[in-house]
MMTF fields as JSON, N, C-alpha, C and O atoms, coordinates in Angstrom:
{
  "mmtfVersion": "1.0.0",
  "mmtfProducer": "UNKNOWN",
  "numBonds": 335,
  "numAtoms": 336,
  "numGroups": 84,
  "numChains": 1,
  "numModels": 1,
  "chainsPerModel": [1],
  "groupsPerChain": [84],
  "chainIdList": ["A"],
  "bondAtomList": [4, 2, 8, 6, 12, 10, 16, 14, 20, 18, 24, 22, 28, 26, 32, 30, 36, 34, 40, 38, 44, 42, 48, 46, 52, 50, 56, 54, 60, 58, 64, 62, 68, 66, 72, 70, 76, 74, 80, 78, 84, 82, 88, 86, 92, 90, 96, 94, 100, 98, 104, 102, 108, 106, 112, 110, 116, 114, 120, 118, 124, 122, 128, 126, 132, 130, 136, 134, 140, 138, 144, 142, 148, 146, 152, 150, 156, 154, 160, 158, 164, 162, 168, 166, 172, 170, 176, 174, 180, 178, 184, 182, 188, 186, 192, 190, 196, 194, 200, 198, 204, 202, 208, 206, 212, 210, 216, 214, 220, 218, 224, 222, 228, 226, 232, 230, 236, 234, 240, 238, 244, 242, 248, 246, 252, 250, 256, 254, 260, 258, 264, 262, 268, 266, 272, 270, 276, 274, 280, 278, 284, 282, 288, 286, 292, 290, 296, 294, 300, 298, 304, 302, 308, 306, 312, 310, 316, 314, 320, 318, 324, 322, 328, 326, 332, 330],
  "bondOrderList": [1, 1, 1, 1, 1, 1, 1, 1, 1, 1, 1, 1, 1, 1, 1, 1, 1, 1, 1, 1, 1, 1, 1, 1, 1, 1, 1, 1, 1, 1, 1, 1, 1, 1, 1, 1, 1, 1, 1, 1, 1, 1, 1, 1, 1, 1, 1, 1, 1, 1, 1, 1, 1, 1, 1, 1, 1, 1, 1, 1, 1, 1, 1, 1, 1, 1, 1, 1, 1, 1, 1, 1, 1, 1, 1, 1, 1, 1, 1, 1, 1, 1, 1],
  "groupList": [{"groupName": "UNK", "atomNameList": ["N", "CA", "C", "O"], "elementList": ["N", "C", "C", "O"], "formalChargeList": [0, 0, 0, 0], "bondAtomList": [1, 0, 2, 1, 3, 2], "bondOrderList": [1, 1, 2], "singleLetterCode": "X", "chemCompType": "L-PEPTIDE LINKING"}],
  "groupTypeList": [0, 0, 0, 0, 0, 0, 0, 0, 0, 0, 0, 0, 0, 0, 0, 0, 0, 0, 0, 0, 0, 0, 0, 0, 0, 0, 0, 0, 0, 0, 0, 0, 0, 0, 0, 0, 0, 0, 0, 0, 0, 0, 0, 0, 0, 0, 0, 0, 0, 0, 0, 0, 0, 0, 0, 0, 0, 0, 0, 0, 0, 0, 0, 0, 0, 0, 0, 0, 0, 0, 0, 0, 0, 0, 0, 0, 0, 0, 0, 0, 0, 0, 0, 0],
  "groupIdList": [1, 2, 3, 4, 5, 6, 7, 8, 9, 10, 11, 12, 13, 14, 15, 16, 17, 18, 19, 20, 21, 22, 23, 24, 25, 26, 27, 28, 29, 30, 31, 32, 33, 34, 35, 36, 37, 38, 39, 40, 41, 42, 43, 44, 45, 46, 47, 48, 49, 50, 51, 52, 53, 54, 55, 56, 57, 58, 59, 60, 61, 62, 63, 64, 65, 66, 67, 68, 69, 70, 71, 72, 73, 74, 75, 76, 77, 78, 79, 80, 81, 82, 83, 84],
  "secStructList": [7, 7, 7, 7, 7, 7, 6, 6, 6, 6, 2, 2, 2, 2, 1, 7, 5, 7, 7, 6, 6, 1, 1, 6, 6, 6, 1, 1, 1, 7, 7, 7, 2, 2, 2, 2, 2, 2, 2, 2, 2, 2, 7, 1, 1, 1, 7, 7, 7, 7, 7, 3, 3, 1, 1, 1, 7, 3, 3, 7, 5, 2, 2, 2, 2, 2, 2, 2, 2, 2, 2, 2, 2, 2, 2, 2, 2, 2, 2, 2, 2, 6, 6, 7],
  "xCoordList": [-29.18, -29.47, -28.299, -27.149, -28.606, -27.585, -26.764, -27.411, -25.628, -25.022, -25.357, -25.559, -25.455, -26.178, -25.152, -24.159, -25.072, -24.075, -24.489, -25.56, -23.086, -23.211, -22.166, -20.951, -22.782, -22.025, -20.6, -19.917, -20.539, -19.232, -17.893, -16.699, -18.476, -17.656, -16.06, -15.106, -15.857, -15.2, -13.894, -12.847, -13.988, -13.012, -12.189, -11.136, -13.242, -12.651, -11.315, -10.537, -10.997, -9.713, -9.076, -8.094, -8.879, -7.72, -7.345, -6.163, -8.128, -8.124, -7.428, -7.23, -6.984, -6.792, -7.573, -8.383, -7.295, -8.091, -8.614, -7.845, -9.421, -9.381, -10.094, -10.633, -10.268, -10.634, -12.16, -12.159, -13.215, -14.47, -14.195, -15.175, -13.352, -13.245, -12.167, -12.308, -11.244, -10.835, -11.268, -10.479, -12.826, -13.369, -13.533, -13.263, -14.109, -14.19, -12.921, -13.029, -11.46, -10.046, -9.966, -8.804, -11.012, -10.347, -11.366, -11.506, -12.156, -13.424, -13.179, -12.541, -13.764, -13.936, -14.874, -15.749, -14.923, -16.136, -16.135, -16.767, -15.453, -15.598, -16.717, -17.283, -17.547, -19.132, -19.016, -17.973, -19.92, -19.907, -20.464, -21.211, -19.894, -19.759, -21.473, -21.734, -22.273, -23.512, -24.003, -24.784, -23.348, -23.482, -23.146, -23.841, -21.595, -20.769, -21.89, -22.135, -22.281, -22.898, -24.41, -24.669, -25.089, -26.228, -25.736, -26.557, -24.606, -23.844, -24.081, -24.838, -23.162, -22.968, -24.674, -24.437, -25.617, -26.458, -27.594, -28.012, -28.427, -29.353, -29.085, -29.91, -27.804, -27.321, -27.732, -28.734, -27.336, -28.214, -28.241, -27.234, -29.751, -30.182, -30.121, -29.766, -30.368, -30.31, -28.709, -28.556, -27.605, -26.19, -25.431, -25.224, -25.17, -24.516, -22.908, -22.448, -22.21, -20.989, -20.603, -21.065, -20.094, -19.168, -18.682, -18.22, -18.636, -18.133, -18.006, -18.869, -16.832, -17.073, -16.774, -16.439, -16.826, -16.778, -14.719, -14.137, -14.344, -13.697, -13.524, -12.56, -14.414, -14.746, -15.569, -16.511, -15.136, -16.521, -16.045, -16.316, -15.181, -14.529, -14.812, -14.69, -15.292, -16.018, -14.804, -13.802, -14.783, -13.32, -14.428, -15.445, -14.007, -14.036, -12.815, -11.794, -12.958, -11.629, -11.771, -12.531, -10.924, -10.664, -11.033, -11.646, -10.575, -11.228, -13.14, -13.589, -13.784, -14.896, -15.296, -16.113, -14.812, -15.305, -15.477, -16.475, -14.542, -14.404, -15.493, -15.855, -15.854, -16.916, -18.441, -19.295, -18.106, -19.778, -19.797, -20.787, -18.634, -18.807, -19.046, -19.788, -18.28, -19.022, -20.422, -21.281, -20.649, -21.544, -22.991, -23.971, -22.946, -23.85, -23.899, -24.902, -22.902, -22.755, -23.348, -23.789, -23.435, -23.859, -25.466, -26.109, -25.963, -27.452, -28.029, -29.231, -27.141, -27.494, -27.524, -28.469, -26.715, -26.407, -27.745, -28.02, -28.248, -29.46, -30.677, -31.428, -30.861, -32.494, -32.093, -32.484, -30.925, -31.355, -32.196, -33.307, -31.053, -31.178, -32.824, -33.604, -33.328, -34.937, -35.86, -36.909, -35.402, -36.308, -36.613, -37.523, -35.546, -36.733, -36.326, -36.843],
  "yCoordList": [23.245, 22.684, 23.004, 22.686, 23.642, 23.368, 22.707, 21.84, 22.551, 21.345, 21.387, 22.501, 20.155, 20.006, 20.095, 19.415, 20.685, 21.138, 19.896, 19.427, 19.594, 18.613, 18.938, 18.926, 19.244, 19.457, 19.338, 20.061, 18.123, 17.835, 18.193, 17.908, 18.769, 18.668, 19.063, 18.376, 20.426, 20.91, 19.862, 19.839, 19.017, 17.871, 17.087, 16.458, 17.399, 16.204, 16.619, 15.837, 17.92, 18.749, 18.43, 18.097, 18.24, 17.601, 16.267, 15.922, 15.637, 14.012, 14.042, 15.094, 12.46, 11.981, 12.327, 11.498, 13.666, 13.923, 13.826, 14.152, 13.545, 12.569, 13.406, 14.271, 13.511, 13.64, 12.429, 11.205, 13.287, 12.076, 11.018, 10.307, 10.866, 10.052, 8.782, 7.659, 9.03, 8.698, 7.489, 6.879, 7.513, 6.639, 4.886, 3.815, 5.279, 4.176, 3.312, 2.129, 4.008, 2.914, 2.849, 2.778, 2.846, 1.843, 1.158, 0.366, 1.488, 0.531, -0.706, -0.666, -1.875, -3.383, -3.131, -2.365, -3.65, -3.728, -2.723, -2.874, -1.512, -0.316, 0.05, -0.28, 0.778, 1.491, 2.501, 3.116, 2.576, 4.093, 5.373, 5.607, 6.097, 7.413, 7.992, 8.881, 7.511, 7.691, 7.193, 7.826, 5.791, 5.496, 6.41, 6.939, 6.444, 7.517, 8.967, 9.562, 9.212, 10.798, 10.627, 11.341, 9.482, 9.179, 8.837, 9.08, 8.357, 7.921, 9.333, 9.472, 10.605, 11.628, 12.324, 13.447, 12.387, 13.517, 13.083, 13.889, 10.923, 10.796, 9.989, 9.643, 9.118, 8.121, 7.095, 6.9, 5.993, 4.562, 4.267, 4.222, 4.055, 3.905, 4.93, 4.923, 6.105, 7.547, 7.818, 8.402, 7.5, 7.856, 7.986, 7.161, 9.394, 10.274, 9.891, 9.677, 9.942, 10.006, 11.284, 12.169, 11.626, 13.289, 13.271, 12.249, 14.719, 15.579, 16.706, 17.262, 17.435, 18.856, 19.428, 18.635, 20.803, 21.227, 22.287, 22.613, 22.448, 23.204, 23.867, 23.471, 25.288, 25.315, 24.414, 23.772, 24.386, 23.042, 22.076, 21.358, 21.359, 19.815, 19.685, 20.437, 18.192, 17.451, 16.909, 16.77, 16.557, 15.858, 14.926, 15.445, 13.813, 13.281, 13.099, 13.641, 11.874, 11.792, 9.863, 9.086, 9.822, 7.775, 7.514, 6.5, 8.637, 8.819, 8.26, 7.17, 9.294, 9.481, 7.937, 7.037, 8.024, 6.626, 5.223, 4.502, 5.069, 4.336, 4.194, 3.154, 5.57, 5.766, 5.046, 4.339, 5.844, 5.148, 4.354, 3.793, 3.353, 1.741, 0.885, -0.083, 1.494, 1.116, 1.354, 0.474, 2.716, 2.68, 2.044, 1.803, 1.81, 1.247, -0.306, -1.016, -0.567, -2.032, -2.329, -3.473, -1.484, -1.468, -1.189, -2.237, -0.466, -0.258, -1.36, -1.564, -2.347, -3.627, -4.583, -5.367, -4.597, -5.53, -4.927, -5.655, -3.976, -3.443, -4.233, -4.95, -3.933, -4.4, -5.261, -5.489, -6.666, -8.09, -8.572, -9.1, -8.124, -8.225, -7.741, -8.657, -6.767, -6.509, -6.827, -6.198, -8.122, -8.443, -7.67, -7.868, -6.645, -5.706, -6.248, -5.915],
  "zCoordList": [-25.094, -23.796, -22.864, -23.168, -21.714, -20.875, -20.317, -19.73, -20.106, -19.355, -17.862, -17.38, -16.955, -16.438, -15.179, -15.436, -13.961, -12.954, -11.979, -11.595, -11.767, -10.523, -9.343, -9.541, -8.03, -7.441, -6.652, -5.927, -7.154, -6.195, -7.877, -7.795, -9.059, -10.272, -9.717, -10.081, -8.656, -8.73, -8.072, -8.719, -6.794, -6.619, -7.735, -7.634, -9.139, -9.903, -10.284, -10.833, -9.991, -10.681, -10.055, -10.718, -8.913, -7.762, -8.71, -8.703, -9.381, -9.326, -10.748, -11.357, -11.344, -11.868, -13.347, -13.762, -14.194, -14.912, -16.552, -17.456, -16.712, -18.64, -19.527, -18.837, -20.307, -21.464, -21.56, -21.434, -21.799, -21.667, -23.04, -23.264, -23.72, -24.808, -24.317, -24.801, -23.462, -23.235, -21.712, -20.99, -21.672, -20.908, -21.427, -20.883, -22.735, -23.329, -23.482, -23.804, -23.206, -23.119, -21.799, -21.4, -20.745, -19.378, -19.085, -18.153, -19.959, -19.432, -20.298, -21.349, -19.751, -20.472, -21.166, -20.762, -22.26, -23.326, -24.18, -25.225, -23.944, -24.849, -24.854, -25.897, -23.936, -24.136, -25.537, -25.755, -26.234, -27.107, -26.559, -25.609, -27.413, -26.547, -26.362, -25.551, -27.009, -26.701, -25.27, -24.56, -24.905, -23.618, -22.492, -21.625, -22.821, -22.082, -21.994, -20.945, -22.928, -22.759, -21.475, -20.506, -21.973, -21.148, -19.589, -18.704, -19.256, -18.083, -17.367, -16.407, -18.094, -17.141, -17.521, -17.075, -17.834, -18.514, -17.51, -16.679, -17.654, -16.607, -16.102, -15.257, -16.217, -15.296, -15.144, -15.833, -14.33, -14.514, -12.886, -12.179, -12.39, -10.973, -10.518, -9.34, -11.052, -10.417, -10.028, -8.956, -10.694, -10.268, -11.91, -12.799, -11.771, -12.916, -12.314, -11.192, -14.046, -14.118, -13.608, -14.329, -12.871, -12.528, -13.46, -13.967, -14.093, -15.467, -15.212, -14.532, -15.7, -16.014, -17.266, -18.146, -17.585, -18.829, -18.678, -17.643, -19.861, -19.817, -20.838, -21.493, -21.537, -22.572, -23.361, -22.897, -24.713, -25.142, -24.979, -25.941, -23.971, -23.907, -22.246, -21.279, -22.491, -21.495, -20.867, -21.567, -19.508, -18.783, -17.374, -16.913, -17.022, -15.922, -15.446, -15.868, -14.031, -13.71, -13.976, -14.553, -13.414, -13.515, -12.125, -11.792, -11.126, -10.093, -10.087, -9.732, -10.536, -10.503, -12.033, -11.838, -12.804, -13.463, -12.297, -12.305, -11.536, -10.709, -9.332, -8.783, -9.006, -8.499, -8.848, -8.313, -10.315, -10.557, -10.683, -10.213, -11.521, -11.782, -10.069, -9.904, -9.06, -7.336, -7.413, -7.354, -7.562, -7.159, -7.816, -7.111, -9.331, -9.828, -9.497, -9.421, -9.364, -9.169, -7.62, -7.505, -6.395, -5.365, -5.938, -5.883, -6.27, -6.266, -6.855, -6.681, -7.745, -8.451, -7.458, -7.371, -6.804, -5.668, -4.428, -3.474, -4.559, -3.099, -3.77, -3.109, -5.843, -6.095, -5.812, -4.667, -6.454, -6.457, -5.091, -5.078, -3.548, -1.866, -2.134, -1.876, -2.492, -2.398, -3.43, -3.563, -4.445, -5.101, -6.382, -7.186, -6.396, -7.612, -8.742, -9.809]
}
């Protein structure tokens, strides 16, 4: 299967950059990496983790972790406001 290109990947190199294993030690709760993989692959509320590849090793940033944890937490915060 292909890995799946997201456009803004290339910013994440500017940023603050991790090792995708290394998500599960800043997050609370410790997600497993199965979570982590579904995060960047179909995302939750239609919003993917930013990832890129470098060779066969996966990297985000703390940057972009930080992102999605906003931004999912905002699309949670839009259904409750509309009932869904």
């Amino acid at each position: 299967m292909p890995s799946q290109q997201i456009p803004n990947s290339p910013k994440l190199i500017n940023e603050t950059v991790i090792p995708i294993q290394d998500v599960r030690k800043i997050l609370p709760g410790t997600p497993s990496p199965f979570t982590i993989e579904r995060w960047m692959r179909t995302g939750v509320s239609g919003v993917l983790l930013e990832s890129f590849c470098v060779g066969r090793k996966r990297f985000t940033s703390r940057e972009a972790v930080t992102r999605f944890i906003e931004e999912i937490n905002r699309c949670s915060m839009m259904d409750e406001l509309h009932g869904m």
